[in-house]
C-alpha positions in Angstrom: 17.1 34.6 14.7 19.3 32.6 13.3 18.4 29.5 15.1 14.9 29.8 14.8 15.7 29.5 10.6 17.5 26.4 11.7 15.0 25.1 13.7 12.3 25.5 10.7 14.1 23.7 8.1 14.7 20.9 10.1 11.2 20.7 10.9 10.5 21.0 7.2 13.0 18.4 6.1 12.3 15.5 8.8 8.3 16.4 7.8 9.3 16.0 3.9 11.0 13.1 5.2 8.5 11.2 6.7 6.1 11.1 3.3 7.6 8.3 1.6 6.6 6.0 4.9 3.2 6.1 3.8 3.1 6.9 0.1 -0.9 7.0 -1.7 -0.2 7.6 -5.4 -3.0 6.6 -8.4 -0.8 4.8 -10.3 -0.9 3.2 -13.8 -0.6 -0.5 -14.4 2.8 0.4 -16.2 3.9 3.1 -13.2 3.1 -0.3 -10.3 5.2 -2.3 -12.4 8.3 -0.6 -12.8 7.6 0.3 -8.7 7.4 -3.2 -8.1 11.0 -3.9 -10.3 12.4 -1.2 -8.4 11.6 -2.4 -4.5 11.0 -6.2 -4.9 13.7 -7.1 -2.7 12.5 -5.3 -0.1 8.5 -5.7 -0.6 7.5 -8.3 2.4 4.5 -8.6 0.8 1.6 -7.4 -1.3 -1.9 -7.5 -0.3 -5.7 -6.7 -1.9 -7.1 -3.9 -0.2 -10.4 -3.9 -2.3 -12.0 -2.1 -5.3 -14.3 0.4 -5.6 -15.9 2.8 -8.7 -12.5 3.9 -9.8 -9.4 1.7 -8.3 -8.2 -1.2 -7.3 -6.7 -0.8 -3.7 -2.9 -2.5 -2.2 -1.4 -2.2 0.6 2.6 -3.4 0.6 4.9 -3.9 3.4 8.2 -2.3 2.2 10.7 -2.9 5.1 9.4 -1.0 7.6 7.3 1.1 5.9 3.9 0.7 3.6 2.9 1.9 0.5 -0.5 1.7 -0.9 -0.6 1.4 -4.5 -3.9 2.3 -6.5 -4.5 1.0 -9.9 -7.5 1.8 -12.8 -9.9 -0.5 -12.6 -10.2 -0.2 -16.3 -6.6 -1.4 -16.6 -6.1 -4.4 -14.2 -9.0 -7.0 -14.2 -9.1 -8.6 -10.3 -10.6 -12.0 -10.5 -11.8 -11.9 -6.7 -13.1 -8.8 -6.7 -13.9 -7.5 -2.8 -15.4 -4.3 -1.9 -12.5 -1.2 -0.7 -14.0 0.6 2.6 -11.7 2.9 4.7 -12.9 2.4 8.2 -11.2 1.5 10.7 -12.7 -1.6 11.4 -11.8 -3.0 7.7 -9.4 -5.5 7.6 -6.1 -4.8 6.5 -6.4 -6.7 3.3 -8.5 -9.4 1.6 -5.3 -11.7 0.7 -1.9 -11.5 -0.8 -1.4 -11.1 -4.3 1.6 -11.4 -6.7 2.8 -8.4 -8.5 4.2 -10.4 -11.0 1.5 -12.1 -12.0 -0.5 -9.0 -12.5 -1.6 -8.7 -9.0 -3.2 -12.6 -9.1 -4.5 -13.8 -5.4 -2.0 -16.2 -3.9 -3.6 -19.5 -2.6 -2.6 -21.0 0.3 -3.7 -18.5 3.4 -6.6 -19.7 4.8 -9.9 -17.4 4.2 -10.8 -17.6 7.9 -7.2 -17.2 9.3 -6.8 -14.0 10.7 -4.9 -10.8 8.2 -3.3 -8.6 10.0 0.4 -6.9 11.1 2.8 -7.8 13.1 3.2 -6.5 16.9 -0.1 -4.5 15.9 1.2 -1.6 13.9 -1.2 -0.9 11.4 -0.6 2.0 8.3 -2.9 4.8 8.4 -5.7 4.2 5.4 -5.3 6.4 2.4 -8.8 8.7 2.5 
């Protein structure tokens, strides 16, 4: 019996565990910020996801793991604004952005050069 309790909290711990791999949280502009203080040195890189009625969509590469960040449309204004769909066909993102720069689109990637991850792991899309 004993075991079995053993056996169950493990479960529950390495499954509480495993959330922050793929964290979805509406966050404020103020809330991304201090996240993006916080994990910059580990952040690979930030891209645009796309907008729709409500948010404004990234996707970041934190070590190993991702983290999409969603953001008020009403408080972050997104100069190339792209539409946010959640198939699985979408691309990954639009284009990097800077955090510090309130999410501003960094130039220099080619538009037709190919977005993706590396070694083909992809982050499951937030619903």
């Amino acid at each position: 019996m004993r075991a079995l309790q053993l056996i169950r909290l493990a479960v529950l711990l390495a499954t509480f565990g495993s959330l922050s791999a793929c964290r979805t949280s509406p966050l404020n502009k103020q809330e991304a910020a201090e996240w993006y203080a916080r994990y910059a040195p580990m952040v690979r890189w930030v891209g645009y996801q796309g907008s729709d009625q409500q948010f404004h969509h990234f996707i970041a590469r934190v070590m190993d793991d991702w983290n999409f960040i969603q953001i008020r449309r009403d408080e972050l204004k997104v100069a190339d604004e792209r539409p946010y769909s959640t198939a699985s066909s979408a691309p990954l993102y639009y284009y990097l952005v800077d955090p510090n720069r309130d999410y501003a689109k960094i130039e220099g990637k080619a538009e037709d050069e190919p977005i993706g991850t590396a070694n083909g792991a992809s982050p499951r899309r937030s619903p």
